[in-house]
N, CA, C and O atoms as a GROMACS GRO file, in nm:
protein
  384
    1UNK      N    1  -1.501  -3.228   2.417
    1UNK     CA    2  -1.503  -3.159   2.290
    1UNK      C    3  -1.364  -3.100   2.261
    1UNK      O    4  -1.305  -3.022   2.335
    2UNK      N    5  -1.312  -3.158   2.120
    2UNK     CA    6  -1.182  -3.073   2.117
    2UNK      C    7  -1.176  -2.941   2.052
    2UNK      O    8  -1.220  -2.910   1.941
    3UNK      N    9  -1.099  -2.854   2.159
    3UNK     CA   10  -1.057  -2.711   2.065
    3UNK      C   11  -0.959  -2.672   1.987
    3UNK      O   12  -0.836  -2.671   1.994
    4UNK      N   13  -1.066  -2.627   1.882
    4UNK     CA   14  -0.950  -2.563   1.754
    4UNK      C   15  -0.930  -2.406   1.764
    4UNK      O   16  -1.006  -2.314   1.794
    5UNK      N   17  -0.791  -2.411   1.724
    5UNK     CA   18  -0.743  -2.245   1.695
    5UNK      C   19  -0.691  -2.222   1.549
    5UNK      O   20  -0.660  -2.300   1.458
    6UNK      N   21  -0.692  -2.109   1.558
    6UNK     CA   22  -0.677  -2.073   1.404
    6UNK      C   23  -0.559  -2.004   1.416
    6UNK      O   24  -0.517  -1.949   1.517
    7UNK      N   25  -0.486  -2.013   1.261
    7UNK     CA   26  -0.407  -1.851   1.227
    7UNK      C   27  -0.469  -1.821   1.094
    7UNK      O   28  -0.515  -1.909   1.021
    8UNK      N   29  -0.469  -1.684   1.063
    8UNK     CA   30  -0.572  -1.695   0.972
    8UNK      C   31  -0.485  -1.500   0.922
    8UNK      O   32  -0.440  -1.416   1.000
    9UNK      N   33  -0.494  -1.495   0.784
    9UNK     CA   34  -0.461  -1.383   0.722
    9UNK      C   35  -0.565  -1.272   0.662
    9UNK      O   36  -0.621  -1.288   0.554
   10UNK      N   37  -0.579  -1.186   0.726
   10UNK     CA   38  -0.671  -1.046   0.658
   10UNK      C   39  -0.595  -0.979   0.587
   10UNK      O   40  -0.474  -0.957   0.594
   11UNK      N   41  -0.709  -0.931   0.485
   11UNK     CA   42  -0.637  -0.813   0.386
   11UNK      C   43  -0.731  -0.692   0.372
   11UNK      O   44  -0.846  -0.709   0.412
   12UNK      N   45  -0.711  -0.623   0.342
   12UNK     CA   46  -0.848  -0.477   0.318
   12UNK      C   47  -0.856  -0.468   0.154
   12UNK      O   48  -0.925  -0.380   0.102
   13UNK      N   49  -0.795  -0.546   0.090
   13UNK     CA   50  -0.793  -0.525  -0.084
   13UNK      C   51  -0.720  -0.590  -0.146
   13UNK      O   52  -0.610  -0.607  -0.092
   14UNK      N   53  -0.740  -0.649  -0.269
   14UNK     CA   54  -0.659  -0.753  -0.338
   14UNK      C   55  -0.471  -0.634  -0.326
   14UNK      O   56  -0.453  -0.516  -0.357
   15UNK      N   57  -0.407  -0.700  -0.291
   15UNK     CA   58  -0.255  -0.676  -0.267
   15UNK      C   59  -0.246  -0.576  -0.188
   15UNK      O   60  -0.149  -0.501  -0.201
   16UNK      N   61  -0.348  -0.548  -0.082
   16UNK     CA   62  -0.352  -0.408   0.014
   16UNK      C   63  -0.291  -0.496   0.112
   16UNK      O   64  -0.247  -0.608   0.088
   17UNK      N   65  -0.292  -0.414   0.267
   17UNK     CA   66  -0.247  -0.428   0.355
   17UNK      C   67  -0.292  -0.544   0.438
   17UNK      O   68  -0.413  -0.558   0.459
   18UNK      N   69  -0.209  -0.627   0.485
   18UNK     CA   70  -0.192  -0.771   0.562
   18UNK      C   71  -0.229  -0.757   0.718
   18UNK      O   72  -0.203  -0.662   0.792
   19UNK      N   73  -0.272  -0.835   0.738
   19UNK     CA   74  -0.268  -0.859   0.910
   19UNK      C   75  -0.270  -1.005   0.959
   19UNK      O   76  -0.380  -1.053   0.934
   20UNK      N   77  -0.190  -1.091   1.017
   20UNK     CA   78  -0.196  -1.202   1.069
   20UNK      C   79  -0.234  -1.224   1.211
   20UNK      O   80  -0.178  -1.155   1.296
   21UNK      N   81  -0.303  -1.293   1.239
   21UNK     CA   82  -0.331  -1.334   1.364
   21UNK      C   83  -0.355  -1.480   1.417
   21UNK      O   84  -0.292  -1.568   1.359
   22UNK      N   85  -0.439  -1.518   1.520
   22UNK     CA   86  -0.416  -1.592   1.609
   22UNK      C   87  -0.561  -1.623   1.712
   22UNK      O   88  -0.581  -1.543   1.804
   23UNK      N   89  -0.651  -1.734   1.693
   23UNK     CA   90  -0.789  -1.720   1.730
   23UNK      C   91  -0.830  -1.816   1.766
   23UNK      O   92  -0.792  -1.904   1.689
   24UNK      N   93  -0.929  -1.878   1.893
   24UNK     CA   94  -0.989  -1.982   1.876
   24UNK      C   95  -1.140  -1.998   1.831
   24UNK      O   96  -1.224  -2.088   1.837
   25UNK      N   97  -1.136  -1.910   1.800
   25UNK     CA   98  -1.311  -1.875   1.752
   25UNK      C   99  -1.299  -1.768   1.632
   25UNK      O  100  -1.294  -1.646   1.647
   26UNK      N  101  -1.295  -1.845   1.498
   26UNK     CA  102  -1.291  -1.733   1.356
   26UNK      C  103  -1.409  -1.670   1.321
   26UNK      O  104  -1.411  -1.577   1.240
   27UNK      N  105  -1.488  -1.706   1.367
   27UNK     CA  106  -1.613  -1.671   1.304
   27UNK      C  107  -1.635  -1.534   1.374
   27UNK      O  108  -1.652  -1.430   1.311
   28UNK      N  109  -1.631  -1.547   1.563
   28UNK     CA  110  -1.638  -1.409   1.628
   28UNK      C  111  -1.489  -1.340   1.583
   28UNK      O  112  -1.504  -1.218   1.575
   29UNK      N  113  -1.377  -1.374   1.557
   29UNK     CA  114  -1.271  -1.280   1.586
   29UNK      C  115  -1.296  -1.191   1.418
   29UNK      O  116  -1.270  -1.071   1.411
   30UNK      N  117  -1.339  -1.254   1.318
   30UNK     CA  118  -1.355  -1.201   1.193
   30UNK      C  119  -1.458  -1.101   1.216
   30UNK      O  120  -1.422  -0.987   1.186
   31UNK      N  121  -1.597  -1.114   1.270
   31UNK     CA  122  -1.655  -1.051   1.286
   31UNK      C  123  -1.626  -0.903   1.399
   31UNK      O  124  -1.689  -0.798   1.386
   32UNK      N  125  -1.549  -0.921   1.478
   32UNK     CA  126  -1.468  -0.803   1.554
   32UNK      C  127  -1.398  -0.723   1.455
   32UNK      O  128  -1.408  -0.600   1.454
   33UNK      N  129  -1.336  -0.779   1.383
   33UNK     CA  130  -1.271  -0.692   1.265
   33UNK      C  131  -1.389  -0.630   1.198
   33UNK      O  132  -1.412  -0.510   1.211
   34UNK      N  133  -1.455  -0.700   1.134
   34UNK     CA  134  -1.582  -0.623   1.056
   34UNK      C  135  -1.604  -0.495   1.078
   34UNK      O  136  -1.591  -0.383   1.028
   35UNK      N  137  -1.652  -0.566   1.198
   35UNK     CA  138  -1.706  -0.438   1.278
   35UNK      C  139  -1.642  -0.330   1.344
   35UNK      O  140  -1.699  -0.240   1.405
   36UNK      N  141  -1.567  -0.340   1.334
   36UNK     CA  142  -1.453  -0.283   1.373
   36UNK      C  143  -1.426  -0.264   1.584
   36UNK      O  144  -1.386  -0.168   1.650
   37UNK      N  145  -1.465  -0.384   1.621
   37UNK     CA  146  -1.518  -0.328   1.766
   37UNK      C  147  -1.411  -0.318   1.866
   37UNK      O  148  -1.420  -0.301   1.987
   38UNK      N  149  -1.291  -0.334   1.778
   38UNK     CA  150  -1.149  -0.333   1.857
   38UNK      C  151  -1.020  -0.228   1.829
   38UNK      O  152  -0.924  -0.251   1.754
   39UNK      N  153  -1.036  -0.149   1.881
   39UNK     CA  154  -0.910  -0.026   1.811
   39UNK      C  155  -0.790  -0.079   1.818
   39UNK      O  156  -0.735  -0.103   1.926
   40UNK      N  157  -0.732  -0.104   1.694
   40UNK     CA  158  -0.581  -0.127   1.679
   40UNK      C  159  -0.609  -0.150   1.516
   40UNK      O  160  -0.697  -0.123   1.434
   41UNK      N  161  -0.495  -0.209   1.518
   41UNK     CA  162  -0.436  -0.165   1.377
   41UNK      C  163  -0.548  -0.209   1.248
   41UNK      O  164  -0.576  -0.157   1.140
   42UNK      N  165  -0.585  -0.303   1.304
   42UNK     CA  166  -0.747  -0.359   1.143
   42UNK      C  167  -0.816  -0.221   1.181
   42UNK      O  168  -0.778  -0.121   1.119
   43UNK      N  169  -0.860  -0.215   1.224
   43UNK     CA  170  -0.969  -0.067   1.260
   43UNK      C  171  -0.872   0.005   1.165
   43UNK      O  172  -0.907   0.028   1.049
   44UNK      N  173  -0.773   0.036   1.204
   44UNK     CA  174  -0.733   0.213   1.138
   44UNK      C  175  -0.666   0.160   0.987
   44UNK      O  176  -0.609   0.233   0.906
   45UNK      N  177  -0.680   0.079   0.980
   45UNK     CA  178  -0.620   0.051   0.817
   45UNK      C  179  -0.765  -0.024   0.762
   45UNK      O  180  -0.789   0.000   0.644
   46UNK      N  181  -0.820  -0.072   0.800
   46UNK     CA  182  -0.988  -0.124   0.718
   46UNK      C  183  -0.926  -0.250   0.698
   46UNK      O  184  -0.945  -0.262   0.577
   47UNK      N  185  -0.882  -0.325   0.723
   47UNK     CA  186  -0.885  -0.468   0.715
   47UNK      C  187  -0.935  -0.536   0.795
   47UNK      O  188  -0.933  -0.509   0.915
   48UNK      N  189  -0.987  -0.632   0.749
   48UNK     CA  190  -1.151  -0.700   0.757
   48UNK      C  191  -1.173  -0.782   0.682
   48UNK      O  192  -1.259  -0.851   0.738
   49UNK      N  193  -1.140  -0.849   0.530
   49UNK     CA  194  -1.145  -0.947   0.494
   49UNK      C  195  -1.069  -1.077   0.518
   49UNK      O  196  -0.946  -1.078   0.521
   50UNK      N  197  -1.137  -1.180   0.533
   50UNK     CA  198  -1.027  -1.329   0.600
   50UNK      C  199  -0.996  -1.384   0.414
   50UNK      O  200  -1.068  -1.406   0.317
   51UNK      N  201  -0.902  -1.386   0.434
   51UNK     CA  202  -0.817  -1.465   0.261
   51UNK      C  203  -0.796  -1.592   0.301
   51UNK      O  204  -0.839  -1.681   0.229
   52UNK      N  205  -0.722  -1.629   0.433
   52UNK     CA  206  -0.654  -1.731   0.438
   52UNK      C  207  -0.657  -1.773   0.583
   52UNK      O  208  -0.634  -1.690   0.671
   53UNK      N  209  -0.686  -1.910   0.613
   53UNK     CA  210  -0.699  -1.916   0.738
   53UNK      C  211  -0.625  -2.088   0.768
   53UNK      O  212  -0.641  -2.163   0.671
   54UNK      N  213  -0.562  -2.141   0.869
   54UNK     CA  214  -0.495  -2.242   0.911
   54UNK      C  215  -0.571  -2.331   1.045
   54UNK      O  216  -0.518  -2.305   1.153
   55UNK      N  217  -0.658  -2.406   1.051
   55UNK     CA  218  -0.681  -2.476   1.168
   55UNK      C  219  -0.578  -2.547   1.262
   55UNK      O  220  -0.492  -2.604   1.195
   56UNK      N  221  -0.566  -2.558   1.365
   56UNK     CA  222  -0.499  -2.611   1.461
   56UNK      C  223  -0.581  -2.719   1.544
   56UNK      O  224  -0.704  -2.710   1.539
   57UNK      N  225  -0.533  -2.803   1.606
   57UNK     CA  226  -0.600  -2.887   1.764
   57UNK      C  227  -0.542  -2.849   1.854
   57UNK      O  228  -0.577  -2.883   1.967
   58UNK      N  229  -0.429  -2.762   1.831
   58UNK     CA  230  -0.343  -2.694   1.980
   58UNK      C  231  -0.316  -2.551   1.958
   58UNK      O  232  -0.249  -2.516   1.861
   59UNK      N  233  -0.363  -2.472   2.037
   59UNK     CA  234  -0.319  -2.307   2.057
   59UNK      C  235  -0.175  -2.295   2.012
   59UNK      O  236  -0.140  -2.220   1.921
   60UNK      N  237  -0.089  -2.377   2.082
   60UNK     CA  238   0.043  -2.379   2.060
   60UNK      C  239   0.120  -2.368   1.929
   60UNK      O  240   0.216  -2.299   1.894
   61UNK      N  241   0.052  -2.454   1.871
   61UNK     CA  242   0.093  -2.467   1.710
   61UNK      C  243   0.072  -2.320   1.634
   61UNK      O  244   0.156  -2.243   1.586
   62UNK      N  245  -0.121  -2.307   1.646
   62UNK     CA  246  -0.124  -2.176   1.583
   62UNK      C  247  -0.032  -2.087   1.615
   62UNK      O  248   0.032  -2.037   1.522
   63UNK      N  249  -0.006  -2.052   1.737
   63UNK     CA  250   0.063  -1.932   1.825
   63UNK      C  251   0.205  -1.920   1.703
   63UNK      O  252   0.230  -1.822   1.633
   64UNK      N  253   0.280  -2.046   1.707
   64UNK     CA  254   0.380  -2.088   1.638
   64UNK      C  255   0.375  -2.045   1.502
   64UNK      O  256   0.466  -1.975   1.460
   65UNK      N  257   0.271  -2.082   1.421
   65UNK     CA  258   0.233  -2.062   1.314
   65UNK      C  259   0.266  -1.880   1.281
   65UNK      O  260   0.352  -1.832   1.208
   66UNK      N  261   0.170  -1.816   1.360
   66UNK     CA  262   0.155  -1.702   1.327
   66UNK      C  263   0.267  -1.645   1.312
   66UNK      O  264   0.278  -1.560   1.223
   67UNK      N  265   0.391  -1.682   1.406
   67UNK     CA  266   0.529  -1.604   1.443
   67UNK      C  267   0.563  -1.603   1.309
   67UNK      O  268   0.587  -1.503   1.242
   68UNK      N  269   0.565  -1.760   1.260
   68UNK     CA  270   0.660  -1.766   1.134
   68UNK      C  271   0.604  -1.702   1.022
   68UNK      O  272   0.687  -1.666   0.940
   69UNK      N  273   0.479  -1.676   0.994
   69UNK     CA  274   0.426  -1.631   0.893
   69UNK      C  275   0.460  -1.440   0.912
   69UNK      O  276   0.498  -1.359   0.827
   70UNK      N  277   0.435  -1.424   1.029
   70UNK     CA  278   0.504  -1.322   1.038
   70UNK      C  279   0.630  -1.218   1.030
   70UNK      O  280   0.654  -1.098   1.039
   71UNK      N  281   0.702  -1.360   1.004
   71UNK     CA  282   0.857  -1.291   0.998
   71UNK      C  283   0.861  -1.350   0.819
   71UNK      O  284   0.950  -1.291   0.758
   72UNK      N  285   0.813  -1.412   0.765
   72UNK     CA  286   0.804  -1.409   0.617
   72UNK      C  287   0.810  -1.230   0.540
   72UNK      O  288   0.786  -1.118   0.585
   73UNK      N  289   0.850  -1.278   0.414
   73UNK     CA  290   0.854  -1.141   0.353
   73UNK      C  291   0.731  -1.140   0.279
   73UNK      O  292   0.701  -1.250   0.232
   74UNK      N  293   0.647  -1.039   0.256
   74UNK     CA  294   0.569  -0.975   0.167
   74UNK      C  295   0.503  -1.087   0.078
   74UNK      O  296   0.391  -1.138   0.082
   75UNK      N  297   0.590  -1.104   0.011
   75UNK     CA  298   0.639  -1.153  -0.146
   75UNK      C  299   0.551  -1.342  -0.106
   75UNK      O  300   0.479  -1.402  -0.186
   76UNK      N  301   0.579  -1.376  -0.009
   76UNK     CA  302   0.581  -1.526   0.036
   76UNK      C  303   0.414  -1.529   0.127
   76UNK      O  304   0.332  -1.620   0.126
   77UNK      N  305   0.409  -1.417   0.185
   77UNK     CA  306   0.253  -1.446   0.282
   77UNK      C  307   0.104  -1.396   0.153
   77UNK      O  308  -0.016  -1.422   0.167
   78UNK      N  309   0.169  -1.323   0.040
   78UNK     CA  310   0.084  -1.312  -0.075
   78UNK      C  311   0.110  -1.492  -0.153
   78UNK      O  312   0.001  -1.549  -0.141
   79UNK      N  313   0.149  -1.528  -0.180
   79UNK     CA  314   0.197  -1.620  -0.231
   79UNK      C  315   0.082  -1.752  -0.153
   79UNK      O  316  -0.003  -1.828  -0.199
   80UNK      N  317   0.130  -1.729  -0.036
   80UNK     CA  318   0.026  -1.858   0.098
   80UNK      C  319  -0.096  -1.811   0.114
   80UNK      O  320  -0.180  -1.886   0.165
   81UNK      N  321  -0.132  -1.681   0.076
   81UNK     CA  322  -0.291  -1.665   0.051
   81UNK      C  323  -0.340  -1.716  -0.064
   81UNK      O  324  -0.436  -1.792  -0.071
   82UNK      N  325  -0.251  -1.659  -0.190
   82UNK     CA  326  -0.330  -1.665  -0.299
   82UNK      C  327  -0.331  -1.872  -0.314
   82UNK      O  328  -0.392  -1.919  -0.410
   83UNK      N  329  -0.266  -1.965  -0.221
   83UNK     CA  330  -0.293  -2.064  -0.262
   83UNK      C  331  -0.415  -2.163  -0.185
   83UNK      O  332  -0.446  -2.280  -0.207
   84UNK      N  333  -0.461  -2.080  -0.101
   84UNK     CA  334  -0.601  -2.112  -0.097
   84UNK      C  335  -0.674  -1.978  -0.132
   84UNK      O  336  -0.724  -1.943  -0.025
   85UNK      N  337  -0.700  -1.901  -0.210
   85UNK     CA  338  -0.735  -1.833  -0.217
   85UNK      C  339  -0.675  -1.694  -0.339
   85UNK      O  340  -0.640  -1.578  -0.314
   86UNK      N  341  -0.684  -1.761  -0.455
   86UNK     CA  342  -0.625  -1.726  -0.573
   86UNK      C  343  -0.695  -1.596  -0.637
   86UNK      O  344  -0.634  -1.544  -0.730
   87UNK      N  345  -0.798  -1.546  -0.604
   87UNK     CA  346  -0.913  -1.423  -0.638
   87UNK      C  347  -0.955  -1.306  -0.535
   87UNK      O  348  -1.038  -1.216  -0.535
   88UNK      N  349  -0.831  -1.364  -0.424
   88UNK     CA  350  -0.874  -1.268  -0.308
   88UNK      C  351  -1.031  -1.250  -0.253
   88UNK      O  352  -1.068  -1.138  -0.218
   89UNK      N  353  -1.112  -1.350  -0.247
   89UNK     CA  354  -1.222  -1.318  -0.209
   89UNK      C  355  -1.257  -1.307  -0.074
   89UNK      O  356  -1.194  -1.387  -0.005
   90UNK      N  357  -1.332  -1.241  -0.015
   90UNK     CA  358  -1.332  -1.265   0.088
   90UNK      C  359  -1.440  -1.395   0.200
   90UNK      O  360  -1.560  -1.410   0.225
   91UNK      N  361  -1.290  -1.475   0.242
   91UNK     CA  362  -1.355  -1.603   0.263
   91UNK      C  363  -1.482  -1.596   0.409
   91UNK      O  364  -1.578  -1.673   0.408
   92UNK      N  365  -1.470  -1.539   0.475
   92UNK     CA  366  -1.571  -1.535   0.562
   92UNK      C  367  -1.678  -1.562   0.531
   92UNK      O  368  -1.726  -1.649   0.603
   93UNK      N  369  -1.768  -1.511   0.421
   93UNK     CA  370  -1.949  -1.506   0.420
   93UNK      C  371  -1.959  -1.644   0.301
   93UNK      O  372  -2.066  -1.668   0.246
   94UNK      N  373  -1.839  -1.722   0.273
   94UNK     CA  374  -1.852  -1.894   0.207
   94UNK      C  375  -1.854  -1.980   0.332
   94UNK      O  376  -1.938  -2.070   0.341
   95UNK      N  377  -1.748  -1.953   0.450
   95UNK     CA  378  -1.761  -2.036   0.600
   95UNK      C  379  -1.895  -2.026   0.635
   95UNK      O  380  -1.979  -2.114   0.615
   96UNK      N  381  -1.922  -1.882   0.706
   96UNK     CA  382  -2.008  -1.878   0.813
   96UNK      C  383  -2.117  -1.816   0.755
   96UNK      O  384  -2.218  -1.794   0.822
   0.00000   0.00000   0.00000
């Protein structure tokens, strides 16, 4: 069976605060955010909605992925959400 990883972008509100990450399982790592069952930074800022998310067949790639999206400005990781995801909705409860 092959494994997929994700990078995948949270927001807490249309143009609120960002979080990128790095997952092989979106469905549980989204739901950790929800719920908040992990103290760090989604917990204390309320982000929890998935906008934008990237499949992989190699950890490696995502891992890769995330760096670069990370060192992007502002201006450019709003830009790569809103193009799957033009209404900010939150994509989680259309997946899973």
């Amino acid at each position: 069976m092959e494994k997929h990883s994700y990078t995948y972008i949270l927001f807490c509100q249309r143009n609120g605060t960002l979080y990128i990450g790095v997952t092989d399982d979106l469905k549980r790592r989204v739901s950790e955010h929800k719920s908040k069952a992990i103290p760090g930074f989604t917990q204390k800022y309320g982000v929890d909605k998935l906008g934008y998310f990237e499949e992989y067949n190699d950890v490696r790639f995502a891992i890769e992925r995330e760096k670069v999206l990370k060192g992007w400005k502002r201006e450019r990781k709003i830009k790569l959400l809103e193009s799957m995801n033009p209404t900010w909705k939150d994509l989680y409860f259309d997946l899973f």
